[in-house]
C-alpha positions as CSV (number, residue, x, y, z in Angstrom):
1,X,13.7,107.2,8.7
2,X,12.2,107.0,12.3
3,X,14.3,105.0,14.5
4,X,12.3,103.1,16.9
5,X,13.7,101.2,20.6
6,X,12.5,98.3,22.2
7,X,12.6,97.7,25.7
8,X,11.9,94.1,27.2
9,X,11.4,95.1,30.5
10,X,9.9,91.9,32.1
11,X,9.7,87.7,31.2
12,X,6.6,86.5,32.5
13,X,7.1,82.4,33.4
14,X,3.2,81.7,34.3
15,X,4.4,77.9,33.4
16,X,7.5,76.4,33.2
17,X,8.6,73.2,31.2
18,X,10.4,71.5,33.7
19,X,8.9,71.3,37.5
20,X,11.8,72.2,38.8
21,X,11.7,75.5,37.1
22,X,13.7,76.5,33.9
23,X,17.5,77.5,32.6
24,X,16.0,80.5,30.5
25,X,17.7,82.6,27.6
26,X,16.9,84.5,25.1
27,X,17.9,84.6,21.5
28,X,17.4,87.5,18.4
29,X,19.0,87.5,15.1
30,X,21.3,84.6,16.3
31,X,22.6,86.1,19.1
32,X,21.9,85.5,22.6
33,X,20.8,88.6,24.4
34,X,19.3,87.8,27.9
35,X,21.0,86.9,30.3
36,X,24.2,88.7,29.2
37,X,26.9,87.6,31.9
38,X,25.8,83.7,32.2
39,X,24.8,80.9,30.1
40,X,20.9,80.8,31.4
41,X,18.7,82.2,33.9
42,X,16.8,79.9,36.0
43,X,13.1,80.9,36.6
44,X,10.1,79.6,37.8
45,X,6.6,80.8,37.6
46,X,7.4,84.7,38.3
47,X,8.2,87.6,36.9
48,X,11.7,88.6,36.0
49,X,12.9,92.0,35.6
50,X,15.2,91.6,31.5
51,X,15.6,95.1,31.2
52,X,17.1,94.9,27.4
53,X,17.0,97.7,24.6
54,X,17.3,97.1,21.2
55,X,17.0,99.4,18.1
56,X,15.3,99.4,14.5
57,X,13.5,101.4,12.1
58,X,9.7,101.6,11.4
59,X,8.4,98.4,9.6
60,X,11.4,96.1,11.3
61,X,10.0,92.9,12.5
62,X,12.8,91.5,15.4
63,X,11.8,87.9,16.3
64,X,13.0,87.2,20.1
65,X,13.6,83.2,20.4
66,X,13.3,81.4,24.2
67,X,15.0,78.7,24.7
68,X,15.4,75.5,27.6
69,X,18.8,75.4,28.4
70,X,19.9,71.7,28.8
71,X,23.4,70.5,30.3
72,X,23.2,66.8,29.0
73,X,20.9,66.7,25.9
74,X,20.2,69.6,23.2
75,X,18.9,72.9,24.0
76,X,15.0,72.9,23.9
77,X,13.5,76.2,21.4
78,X,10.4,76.5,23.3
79,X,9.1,79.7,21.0
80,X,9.7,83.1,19.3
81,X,8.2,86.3,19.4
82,X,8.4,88.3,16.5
83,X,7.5,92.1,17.2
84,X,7.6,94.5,14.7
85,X,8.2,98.2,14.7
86,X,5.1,100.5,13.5
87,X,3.8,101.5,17.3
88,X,4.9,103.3,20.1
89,X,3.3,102.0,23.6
90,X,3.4,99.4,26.6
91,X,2.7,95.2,25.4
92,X,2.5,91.8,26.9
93,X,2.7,89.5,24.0
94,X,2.7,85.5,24.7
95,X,5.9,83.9,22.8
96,X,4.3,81.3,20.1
97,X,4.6,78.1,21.2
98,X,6.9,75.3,18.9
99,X,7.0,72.4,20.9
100,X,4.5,69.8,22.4
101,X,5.5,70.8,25.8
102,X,3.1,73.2,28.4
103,X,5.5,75.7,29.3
104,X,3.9,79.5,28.6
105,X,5.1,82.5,28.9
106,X,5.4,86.0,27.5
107,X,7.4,89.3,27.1
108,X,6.4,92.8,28.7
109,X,7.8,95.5,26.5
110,X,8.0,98.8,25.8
């Protein structure tokens, strides 16, 4: 069976929930993944380097959740991302949006 890795190298934030910019992390299988030493990572509209590899076989679909990190109240799921495993190449994909809110951003993988 070929074994295939994803790389997310980049989050693209082109607009955040909040205005004062976002506590970001990133979810798959029930795990959190991104940022690995701290509870979020705060971001704005930019680009941040994620750098993450994960492994599967051909045909495995991986959905990557993002999610609002919130002190007071509930974390907020903002999307998902499902990728699947049948190509080998560079993407930008734009996470599917679940809530009312106008946040958007997307993943750069490889």
């Amino acid at each position: 069976m070929t074994e295939y890795k994803l790389t997310v190298l980049n989050l693209h934030c082109y607009l955040p929930e909040e205005e004062d910019g976002d506590e970001i992390y990133l979810k798959c299988l029930g795990d959190r993944i991104w940022p690995v030493n701290n509870r979020y990572y705060p971001i704005y509209a930019e680009t941040t380097p994620i750098n993450i590899a994960m492994a599967g076989h051909k045909g495995d679909r991986l959905t990557i959740e993002l999610w609002e990190f919130d002190v007071l109240a509930a974390n907020i799921y903002l999307g998902n991302l499902a990728v699947v495993a049948d190509v080998h190449g560079h993407y930008t994909n734009t996470f599917a949006k679940m809530g009312q809110d106008g946040s958007k951003y997307a993943l750069e993988r490889s």
